[in-house]
N, C-alpha and C positions, 0 to 999 in steps of 0.2 A: 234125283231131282236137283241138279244142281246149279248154282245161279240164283236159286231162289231169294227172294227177302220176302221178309214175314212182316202183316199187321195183325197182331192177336193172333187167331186160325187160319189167317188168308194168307195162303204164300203166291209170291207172283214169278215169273217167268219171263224177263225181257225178251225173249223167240219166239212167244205167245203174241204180241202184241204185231211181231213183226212177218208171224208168218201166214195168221190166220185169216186174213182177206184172202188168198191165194190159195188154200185146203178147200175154204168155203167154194172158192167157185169153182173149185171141181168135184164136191159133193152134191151142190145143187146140181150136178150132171149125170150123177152115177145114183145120187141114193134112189130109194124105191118113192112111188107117193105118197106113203100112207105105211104103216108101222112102226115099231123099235129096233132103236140101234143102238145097238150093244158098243161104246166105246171103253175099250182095254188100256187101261195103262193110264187113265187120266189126270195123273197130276195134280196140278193146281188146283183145275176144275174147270179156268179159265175159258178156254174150248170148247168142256160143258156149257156154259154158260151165253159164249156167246151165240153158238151153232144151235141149239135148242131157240134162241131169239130169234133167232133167223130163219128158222124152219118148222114152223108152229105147226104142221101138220105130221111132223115125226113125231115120237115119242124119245126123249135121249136119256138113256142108260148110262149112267159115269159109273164106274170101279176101276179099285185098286187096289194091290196088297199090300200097301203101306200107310199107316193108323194115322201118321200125319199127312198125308195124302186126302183122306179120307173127310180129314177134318178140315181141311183145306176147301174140298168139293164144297161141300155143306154150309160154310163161311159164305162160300162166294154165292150158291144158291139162295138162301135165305134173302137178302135187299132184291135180289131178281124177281124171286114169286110167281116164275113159270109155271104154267101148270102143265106142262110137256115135260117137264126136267124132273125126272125121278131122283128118289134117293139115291144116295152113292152103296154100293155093293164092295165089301171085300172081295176080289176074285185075284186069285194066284192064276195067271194063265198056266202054268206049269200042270195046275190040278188036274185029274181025268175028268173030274166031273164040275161042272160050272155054274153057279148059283143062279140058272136062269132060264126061264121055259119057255122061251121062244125071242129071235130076233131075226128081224127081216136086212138086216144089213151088219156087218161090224167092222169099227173105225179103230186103229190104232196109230197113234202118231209118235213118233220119236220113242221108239220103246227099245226097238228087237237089236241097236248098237251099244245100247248101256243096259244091257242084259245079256246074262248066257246064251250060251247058244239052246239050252233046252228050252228057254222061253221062249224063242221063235218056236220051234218046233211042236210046243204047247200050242202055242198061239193058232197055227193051222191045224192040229188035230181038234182042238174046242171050236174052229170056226167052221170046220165041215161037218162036225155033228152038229151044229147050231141050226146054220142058214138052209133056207129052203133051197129049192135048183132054181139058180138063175143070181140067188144071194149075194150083192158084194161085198167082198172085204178090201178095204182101202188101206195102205198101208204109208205111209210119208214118213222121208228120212231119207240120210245118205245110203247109197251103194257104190260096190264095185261092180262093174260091168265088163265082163268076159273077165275077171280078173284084173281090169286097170279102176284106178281111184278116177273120178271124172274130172277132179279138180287135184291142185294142189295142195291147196287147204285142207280140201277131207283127207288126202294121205298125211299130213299133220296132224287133223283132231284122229285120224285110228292112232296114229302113233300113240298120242298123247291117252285116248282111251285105252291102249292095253298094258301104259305104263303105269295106272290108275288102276284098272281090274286085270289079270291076261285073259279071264272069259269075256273082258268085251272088243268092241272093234264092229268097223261097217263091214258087213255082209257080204259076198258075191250072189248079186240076184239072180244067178241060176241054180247058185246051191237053193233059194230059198223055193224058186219057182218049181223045182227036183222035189222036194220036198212037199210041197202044196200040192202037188199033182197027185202023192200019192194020199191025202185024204180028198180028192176029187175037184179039186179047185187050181182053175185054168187061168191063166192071165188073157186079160179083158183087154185092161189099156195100161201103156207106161209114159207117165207126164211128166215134160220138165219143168222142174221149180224153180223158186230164185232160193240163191246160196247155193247154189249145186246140190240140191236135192230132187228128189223123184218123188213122185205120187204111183205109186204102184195099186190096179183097181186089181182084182182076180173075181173071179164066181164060181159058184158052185155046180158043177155039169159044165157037158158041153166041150168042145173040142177048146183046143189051146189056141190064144192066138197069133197070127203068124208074123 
């Protein structure tokens, strides 16, 4: 989580502020009308917080596997008083098994570049046992595409991430989409963001899209 500054338990996120109008209206496009969405990797909570205000008819699930992460969600929740905004859940995406019995959609934003490569790959084996068929998993953040960085800048921030961890670095979105296919989830839609990021939809079932 980096970038962060803290008030008490609230850690903030300046890419939060600047990127969440633009996530939002491509969820109000893809989520379902009615159930829980599991968002993975939540951070701040930020996200949590505002996306649950703005879609009162989801239910929003934050987790995360990190304690101040955790306490951050919870900070921000509490002056909100949503009553769609669940607790925040420890979930390791890596885990086989996921602290949660049902969700009709799951949202991951900036996770699967500043994580291993086994947390992607947690990520779509938890979200195909999860989601029902037709389920989407929304995924925002940089890639590479066919193997090229889309931007310059993001061949900068991987440089700069694998100098940081060597298990991290932006993606190639076919290794990921290779990957999601084989726990049964197809890519839907690929959105361009601003800053040179993608919004990647996939679902569960259903042929690949072309």
């Amino acid at each position: 989580m980096s970038g962060e500054t803290t008030e008490g338990e609230a850690l903030f996120a300046p890419a939060t502020a600047r990127n969440g109008a633009a996530i939002l209206d491509v969820l109000r496009a893809v989520l379902p009308p009615a159930g829980t969405v599991l968002e993975v990797a939540s951070g701040t909570g930020e996200h949590a917080v505002r996306f649950a205000a703005a879609l009162p008819h989801l239910r929003w699930q934050p987790s995360d596997p990190d304690w101040r992460a955790l306490g951050s969600i919870a900070a921000h929740a509490r002056p909100a008083a949503l009553p769609n905004l669940l607790l925040p859940l420890e979930l390791d995406a890596c885990a086989e098994a996921w602290p949660v019995a049902r969700a009709e959609a799951v949202v991951c934003i900036n996770m699967i570049h500043i994580a291993p490569p086994a947390a992607t790959a947690g990520l779509l084996a938890g979200a195909g046992r999860l989601l029902p068929e037709g389920g989407p998993l929304v995924l925002y953040g940089p890639f590479r595409v066919s193997g090229v960085h889309t931007a310059e800048s993001n061949a900068r921030f991987d440089a700069d991430l694998r100098m940081r961890d060597p298990e991290w670095g932006v993606r190639d979105l076919e290794a990921v989409l290779a990957t999601a296919a084989g726990h049964g989830l197809h890519l839907s839609e690929r959105i361009a963001m601003p800053a040179n990021n993608l919004c990647v939809v996939l679902r569960k079932g259903g042929p690949a899209a072309t």
